[in-house]
MMTF fields as JSON, N, C-alpha, C and O atoms, coordinates in Angstrom:
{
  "mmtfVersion": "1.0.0",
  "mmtfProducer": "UNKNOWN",
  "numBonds": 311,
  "numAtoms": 312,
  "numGroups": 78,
  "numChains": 1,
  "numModels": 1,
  "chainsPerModel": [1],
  "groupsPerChain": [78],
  "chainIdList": ["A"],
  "bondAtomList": [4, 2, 8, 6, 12, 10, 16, 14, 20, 18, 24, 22, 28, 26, 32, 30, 36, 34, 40, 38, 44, 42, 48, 46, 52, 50, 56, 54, 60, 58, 64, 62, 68, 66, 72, 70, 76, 74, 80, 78, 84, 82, 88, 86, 92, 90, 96, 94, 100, 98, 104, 102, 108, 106, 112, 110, 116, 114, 120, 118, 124, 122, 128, 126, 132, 130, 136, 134, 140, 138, 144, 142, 148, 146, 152, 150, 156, 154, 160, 158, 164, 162, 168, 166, 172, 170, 176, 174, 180, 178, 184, 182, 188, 186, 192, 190, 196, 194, 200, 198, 204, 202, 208, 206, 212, 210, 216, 214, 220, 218, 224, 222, 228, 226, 232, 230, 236, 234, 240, 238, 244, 242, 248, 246, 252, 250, 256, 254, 260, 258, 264, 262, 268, 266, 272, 270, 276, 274, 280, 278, 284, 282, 288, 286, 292, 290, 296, 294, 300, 298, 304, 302, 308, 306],
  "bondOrderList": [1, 1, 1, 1, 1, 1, 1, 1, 1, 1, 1, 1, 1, 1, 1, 1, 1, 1, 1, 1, 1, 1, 1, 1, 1, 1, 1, 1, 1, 1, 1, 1, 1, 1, 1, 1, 1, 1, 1, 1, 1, 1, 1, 1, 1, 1, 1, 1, 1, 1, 1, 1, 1, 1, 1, 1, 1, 1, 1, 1, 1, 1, 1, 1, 1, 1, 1, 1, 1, 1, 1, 1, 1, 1, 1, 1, 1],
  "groupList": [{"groupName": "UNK", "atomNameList": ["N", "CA", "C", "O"], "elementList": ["N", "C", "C", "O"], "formalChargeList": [0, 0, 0, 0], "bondAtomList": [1, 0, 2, 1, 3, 2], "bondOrderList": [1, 1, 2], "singleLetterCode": "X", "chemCompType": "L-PEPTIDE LINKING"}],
  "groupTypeList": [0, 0, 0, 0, 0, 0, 0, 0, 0, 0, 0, 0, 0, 0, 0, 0, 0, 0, 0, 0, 0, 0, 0, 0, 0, 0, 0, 0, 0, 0, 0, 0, 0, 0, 0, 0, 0, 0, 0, 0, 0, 0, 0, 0, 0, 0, 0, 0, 0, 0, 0, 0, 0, 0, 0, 0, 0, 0, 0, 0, 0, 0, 0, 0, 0, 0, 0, 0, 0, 0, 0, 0, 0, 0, 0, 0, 0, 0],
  "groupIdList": [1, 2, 3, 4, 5, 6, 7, 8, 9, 10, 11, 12, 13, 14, 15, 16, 17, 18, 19, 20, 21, 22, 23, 24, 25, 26, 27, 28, 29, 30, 31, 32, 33, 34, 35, 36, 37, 38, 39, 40, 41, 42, 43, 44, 45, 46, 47, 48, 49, 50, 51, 52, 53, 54, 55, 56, 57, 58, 59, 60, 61, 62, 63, 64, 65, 66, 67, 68, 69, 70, 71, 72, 73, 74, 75, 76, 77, 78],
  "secStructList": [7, 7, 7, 1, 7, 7, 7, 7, 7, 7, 2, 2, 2, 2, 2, 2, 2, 2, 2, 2, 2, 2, 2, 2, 2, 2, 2, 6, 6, 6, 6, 6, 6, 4, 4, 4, 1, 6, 6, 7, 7, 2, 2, 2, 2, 2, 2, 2, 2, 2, 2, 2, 2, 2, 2, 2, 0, 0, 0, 0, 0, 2, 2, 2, 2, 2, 2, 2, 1, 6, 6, 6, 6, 1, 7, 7, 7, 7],
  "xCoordList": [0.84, 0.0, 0.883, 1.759, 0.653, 1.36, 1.002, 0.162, 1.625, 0.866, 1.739, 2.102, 2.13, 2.906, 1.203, 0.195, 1.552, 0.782, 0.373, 1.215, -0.806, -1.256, -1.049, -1.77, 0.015, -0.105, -0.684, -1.538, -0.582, -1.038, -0.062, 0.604, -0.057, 0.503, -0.524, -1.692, 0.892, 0.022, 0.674, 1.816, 0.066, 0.236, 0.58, 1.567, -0.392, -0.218, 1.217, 2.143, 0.924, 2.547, 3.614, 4.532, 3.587, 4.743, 4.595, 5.576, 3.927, 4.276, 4.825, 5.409, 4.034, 4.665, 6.413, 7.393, 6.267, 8.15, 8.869, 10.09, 8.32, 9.134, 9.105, 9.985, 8.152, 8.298, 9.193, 9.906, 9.425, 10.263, 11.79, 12.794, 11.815, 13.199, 13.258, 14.197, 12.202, 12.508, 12.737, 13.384, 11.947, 12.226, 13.612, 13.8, 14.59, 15.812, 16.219, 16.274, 16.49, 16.631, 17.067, 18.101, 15.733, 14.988, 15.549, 15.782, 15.572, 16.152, 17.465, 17.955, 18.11, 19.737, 20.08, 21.31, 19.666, 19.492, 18.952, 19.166, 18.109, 17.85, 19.09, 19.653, 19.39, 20.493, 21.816, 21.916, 22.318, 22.922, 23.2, 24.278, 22.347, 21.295, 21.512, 22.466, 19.952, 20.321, 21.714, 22.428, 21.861, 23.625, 24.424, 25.53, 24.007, 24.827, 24.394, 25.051, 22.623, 21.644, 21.07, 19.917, 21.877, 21.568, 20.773, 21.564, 19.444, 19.33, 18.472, 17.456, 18.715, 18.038, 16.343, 16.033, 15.263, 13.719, 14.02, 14.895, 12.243, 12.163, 12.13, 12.522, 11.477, 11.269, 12.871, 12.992, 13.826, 15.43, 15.961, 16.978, 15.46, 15.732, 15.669, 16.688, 14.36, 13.51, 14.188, 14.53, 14.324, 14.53, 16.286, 16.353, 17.017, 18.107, 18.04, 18.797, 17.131, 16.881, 15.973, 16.19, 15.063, 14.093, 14.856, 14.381, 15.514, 15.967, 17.258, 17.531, 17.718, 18.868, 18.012, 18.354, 16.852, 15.375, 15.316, 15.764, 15.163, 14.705, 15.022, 14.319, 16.621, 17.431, 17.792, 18.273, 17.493, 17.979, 16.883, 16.877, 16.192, 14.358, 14.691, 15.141, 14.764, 14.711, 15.773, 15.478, 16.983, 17.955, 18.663, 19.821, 17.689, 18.697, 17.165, 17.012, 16.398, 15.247, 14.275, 14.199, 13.508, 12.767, 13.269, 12.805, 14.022, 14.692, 15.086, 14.83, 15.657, 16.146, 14.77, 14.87, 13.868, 12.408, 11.859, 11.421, 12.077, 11.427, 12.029, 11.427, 13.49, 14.253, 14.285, 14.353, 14.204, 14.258, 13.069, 13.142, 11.987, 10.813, 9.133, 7.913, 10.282, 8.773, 8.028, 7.079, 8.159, 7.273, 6.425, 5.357, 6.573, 5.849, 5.243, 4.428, 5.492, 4.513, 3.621, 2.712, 3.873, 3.472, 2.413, 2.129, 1.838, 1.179, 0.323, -0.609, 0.695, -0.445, -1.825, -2.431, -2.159, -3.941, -3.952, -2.931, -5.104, -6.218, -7.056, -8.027],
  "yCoordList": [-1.188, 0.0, 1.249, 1.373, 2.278, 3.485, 4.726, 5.477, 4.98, 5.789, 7.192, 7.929, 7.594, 8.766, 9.352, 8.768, 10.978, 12.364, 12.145, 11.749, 12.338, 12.534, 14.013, 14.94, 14.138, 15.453, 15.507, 14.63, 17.026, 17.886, 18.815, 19.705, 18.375, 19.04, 20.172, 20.214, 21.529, 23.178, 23.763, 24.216, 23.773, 24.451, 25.782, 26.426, 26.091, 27.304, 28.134, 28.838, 27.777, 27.445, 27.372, 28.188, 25.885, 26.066, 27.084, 27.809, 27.505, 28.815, 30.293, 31.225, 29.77, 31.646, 31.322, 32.067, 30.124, 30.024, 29.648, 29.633, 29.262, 29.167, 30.541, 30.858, 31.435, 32.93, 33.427, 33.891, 33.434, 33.948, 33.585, 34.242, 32.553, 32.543, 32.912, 33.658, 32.475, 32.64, 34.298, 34.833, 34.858, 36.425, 37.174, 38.269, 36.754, 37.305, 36.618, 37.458, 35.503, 34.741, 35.42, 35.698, 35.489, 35.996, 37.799, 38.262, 38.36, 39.61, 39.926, 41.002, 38.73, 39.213, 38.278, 38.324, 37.393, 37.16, 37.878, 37.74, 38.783, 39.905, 40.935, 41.252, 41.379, 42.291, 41.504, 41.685, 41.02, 40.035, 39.496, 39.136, 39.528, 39.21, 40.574, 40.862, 41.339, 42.694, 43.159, 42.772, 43.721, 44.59, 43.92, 44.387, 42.291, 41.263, 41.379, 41.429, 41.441, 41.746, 42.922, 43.003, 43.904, 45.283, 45.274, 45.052, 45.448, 45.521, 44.604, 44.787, 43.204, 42.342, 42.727, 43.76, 41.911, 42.16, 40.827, 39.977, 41.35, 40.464, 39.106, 38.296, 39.0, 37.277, 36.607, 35.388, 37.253, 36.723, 36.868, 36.345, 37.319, 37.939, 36.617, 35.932, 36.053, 35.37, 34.045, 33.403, 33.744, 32.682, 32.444, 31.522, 32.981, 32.871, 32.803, 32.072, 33.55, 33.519, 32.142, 31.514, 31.839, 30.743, 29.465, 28.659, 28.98, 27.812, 27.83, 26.918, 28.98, 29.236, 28.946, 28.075, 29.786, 29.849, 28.467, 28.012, 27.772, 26.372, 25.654, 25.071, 25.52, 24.306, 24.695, 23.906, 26.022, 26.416, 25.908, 25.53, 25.96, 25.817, 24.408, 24.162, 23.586, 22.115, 21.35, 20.205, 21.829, 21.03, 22.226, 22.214, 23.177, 23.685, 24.4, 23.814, 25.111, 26.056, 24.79, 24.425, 24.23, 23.465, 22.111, 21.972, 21.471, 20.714, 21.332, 20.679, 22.456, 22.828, 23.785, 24.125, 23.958, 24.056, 22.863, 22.867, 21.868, 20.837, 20.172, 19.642, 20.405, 20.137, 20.668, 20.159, 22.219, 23.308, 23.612, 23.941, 23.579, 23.884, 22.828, 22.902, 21.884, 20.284, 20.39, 19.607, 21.099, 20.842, 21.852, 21.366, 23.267, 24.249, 24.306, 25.213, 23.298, 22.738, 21.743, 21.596, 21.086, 19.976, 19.743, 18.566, 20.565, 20.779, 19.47, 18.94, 19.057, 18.051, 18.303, 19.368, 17.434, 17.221, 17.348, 17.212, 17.61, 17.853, 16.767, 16.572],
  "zCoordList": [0.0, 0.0, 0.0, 0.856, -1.042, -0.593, 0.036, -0.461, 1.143, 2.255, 1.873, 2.79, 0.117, -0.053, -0.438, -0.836, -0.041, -0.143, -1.453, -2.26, -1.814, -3.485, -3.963, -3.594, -4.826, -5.481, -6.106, -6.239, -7.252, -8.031, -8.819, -8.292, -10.675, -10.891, -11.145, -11.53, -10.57, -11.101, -12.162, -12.076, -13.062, -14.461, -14.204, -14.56, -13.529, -13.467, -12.685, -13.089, -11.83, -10.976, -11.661, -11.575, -12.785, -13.663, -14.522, -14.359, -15.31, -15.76, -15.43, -15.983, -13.645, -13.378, -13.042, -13.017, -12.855, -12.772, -13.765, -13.603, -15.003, -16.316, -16.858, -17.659, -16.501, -16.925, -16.824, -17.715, -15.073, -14.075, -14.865, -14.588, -15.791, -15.947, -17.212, -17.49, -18.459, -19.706, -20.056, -20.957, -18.979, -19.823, -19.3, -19.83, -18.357, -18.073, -19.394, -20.292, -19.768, -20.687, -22.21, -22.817, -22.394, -23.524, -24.16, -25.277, -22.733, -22.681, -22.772, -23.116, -22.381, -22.465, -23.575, -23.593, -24.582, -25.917, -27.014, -28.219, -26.315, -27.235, -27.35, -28.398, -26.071, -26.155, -27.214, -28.427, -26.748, -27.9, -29.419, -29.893, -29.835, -30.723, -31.873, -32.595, -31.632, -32.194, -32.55, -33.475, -31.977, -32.863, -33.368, -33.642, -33.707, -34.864, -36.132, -37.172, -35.868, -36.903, -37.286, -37.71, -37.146, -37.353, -38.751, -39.668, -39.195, -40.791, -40.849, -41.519, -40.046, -40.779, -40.76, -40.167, -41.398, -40.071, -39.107, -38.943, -38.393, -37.354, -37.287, -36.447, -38.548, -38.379, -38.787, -38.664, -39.168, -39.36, -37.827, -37.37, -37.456, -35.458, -35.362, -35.451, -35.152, -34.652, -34.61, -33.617, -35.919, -36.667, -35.699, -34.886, -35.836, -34.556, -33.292, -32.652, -32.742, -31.283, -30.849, -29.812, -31.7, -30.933, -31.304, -30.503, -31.842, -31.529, -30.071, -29.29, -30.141, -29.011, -27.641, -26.841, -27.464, -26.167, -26.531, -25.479, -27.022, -27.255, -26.539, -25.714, -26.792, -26.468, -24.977, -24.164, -24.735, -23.224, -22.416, -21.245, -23.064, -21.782, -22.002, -20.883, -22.487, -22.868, -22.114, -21.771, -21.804, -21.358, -20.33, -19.913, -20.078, -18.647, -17.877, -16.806, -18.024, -17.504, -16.843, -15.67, -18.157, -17.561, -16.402, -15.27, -16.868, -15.822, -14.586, -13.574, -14.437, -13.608, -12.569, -11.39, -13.283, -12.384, -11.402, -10.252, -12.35, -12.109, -10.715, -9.782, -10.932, -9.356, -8.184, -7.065, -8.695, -7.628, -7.014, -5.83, -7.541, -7.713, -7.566, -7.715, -7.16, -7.414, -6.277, -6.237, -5.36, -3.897, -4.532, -4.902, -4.811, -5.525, -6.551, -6.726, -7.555, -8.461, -8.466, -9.283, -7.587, -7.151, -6.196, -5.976, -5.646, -4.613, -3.866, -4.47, -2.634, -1.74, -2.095, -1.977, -2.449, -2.504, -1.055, -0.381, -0.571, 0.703, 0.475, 1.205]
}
């Protein structure tokens, strides 16, 4: 029999803390970014920056929520 706590994952929860990290993120890849691509448009921006946000949320942000963060996403059912 298992007598562990029934959680809950919170979506919501995870989002306000994947926020919390993607937009420092996001912002100092922008800074970055820009003054390489002086000229170009946005969607050539884009097209560089979102696979870089990608691979960061994928193998360092989200994992690293998930460790730091699992009691707080996770919340005990009542």
């Amino acid at each position: 029999m298992n007598t562990a706590p029934a959680t809950r994952f919170s979506r919501t929860r995870f989002a306000l803390i994947v926020l919390l990290g993607v937009y420092p993120i996001i912002t100092g890849l922008l800074y970055l970014v820009f003054p390489m691509t002086e000229g170009w448009t946005i969607w050539q921006r884009t097209l560089v920056v979102a696979p870089i946000m990608v691979a960061l949320m994928i193998w360092g942000l989200i994992p690293g929520v998930n460790r730091l963060f699992h009691g707080f996403i996770n919340p005990v059912r009542r």
